[in-house]
C-alpha positions in Angstrom: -56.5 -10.7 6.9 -55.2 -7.3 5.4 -54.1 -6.1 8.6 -52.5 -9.4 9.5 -50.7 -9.4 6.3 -49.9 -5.2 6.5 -47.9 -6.8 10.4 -46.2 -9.1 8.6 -44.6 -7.1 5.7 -43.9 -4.9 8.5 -42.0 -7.3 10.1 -40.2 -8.6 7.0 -38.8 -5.3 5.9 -37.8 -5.1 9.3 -35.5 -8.0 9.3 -34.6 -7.5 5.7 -33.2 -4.0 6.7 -31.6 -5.7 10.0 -29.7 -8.2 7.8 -28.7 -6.0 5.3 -27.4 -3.7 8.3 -25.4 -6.5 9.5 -24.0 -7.5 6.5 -22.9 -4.0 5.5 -21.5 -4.0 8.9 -19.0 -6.5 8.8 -15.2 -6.3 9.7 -13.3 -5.3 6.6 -10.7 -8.3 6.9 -7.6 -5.8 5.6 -3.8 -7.7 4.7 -0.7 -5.9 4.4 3.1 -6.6 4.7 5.5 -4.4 7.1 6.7 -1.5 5.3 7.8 1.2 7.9 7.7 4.4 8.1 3.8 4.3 6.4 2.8 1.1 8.0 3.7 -1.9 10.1 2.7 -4.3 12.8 5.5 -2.4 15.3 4.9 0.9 14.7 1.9 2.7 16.6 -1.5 1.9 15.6 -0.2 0.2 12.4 1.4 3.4 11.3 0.0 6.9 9.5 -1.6 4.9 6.4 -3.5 2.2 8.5 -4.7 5.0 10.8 -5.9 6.8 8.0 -7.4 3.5 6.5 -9.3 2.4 9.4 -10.9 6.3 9.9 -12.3 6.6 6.6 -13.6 3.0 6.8 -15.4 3.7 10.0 -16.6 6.8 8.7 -18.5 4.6 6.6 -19.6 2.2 9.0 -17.5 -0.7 8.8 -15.2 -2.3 11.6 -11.4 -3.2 10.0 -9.2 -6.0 11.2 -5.2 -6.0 10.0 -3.0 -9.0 9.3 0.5 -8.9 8.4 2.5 -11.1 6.1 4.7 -11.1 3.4 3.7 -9.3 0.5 3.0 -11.6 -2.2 0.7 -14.2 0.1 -1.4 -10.7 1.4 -1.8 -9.9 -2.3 -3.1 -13.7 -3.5 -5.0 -14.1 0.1 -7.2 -10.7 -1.2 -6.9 -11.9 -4.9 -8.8 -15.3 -4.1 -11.1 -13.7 -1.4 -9.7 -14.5 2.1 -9.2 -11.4 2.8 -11.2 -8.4 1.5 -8.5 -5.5 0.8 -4.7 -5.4 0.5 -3.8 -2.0 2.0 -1.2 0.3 0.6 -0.4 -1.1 -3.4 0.7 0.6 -6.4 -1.3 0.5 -9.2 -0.9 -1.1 -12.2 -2.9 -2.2 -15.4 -2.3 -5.8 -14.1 -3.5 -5.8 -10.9 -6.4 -3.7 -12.3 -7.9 -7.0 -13.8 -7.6 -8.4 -10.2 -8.7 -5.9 -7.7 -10.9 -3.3 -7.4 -9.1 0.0 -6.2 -9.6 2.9 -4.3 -8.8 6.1 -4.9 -5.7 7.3 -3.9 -4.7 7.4 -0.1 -1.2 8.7 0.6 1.8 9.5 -1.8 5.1 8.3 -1.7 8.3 9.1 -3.1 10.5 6.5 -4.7 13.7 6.4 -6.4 17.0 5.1 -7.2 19.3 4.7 -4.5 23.3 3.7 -4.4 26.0 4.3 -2.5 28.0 7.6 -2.3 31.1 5.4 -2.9 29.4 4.5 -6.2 30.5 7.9 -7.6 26.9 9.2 -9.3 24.0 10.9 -8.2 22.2 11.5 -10.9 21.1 10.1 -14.4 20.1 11.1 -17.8 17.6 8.4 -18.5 17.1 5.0 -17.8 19.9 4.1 -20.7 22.5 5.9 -19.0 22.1 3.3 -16.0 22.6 -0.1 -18.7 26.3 -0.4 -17.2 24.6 -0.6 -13.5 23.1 -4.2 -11.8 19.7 -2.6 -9.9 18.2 -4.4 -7.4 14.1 -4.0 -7.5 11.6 -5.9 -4.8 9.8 -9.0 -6.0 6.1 -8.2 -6.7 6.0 -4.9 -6.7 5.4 -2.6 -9.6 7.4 0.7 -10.4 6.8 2.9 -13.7 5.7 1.8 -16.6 9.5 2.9 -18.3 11.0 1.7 -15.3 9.2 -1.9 -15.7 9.6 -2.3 -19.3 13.2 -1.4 -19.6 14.3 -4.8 -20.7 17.8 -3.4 -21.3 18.5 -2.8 -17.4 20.5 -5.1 -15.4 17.6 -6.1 -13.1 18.0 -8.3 -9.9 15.2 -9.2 -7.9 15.2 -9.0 -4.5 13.2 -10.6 -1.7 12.2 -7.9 0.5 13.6 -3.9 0.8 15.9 -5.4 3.8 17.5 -7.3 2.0 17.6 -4.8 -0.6 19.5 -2.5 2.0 22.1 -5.5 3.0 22.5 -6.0 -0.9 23.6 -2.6 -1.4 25.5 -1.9 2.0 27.4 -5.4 0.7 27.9 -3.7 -3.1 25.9 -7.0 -4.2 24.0 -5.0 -6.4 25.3 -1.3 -7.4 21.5 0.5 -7.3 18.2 -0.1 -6.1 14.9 1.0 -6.9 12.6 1.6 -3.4 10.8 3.8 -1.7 13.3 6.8 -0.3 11.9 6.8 3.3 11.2 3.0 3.6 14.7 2.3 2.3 16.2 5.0 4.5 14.4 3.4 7.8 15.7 -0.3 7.2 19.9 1.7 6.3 19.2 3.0 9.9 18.4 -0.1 11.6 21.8 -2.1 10.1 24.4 -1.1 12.6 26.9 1.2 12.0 25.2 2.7 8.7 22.5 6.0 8.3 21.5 7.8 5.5 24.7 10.0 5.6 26.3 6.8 3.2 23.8 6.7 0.7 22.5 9.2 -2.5 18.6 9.6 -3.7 19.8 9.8 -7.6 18.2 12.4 -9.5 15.4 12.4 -11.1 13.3 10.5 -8.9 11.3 7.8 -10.5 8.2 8.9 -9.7 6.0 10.3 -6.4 3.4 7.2 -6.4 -0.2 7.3 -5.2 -1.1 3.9 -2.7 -4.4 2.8 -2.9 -5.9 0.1 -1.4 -7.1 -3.4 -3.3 -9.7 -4.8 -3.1 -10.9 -8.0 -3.9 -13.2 -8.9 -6.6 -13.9 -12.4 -5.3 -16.0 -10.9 -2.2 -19.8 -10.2 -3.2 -19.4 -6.4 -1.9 -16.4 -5.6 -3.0 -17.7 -2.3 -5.4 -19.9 -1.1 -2.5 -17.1 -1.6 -0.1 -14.8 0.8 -2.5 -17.2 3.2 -2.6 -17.5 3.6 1.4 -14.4 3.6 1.7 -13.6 6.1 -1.0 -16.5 8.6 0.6 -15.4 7.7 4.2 -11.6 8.8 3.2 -12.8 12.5 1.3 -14.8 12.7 4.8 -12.1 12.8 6.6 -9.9 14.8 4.5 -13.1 17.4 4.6 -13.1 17.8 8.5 -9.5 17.7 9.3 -9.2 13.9 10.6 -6.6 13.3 7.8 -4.5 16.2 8.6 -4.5 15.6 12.6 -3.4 12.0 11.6 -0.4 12.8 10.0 0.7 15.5 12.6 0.1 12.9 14.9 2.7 10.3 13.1 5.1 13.0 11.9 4.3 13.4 8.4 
């Protein structure tokens, strides 16, 4: 009887650790929205950030799948658990009491942006821009001054093309964007490049992306910390770096 009981713990532990496994295991169902140069569904292997993404998460153990759609559907599909993680988000307070987040993955630089025609290319604080209409993306968050600043002449804007078509059109005098993402979409308009644009000075900030997760999963805390450990892994042996040499960055 003791031995027969002895086999059967045995074999219960056995399975228990074989679920567990499996469940640990799972595909990491990740959303995002296009946002080239760092990531999108045309650019190779999802771009540099969803490279980086899936290599720390695999370091870990755990299998990623990644869906695009527009940015405000990716973030309530994570918020209300049909997908696990938004990857590539700005933090804010806010989304704090919705997601779980990572530690940061990748910096980017955003800023103001006008035309050269517009005849400035710099400003001495955000009051000194009150005369200015400035087109901002729906849904995302900037700096806390920036966000606040009920005094601006804010006009919100779908996407950052047509944030791009809104400026090249003077439909709205500035906008606030990420410098590189903003310069991509100027390049892909025809006839216009960079070369008819100005990055005004100081830039708003050089912001961290993280990735979301969502609280309405069961794992979502162990998930973070995987990931989290899987991404310093990689930054340890030199995976990170080859990434970015291999997109360019």
């Amino acid at each position: 009887m003791i031995y027969s009981k002895k086999i059967f713990l045995v074999i219960y532990l056995t399975l228990l650790v074989a679920i567990s496994q499996n469940v640990w295991s799972q595909k990491v169902r990740m959303v995002t929205t296009d946002w080239e140069p760092y990531y999108a569904s045309t650019l190779e292997s999802g771009g540099v950030v969803a490279e980086l993404v899936r290599a720390a998460f695999l370091r870990g153990g755990h299998e990623t799948s990644l869906s695009w759609y527009p940015w405000i559907r990716a973030m309530k599909m994570a918020q209300y658990g049909s997908a696990d993680v938004v990857m590539g988000a700005y933090y804010s307070s806010e989304r704090a009491e919705i997601y779980n987040f990572s530690e940061p993955i990748f910096s980017v630089d955003v800023g103001l942006i006008a035309l050269k025609s517009l005849g400035i290319d710099r400003y001495d604080g955000l009051r000194s821009l009150e005369s200015y209409t400035i087109g901002l993306m729906r849904g995302w968050v900037y700096t806390e001054e920036f966000d606040t600043a009920d005094f601006l002449k804010k006009q919100i804007l779908v996407n950052q093309v047509f944030a791009v078509r809104m400026l090249f059109a003077k439909r709205v005098d500035i906008v606030a964007a990420s410098i590189l993402v903003f310069k991509r979409e100027a390049k892909l308009l025809a006839h216009r490049n960079d070369q008819d644009i100005v990055v005004l000075s100081p830039l708003l900030d050089s912001k961290p992306l993280y990735l979301m997760f969502s609280k309405a999963i069961p794992n979502s805390l162990e998930l973070v910390k995987s990931f989290n450990e899987g991404m310093a892994s990689i930054r340890t042996d030199g995976t990170f770096q080859e990434i970015l040499d291999k997109h360019g960055f």
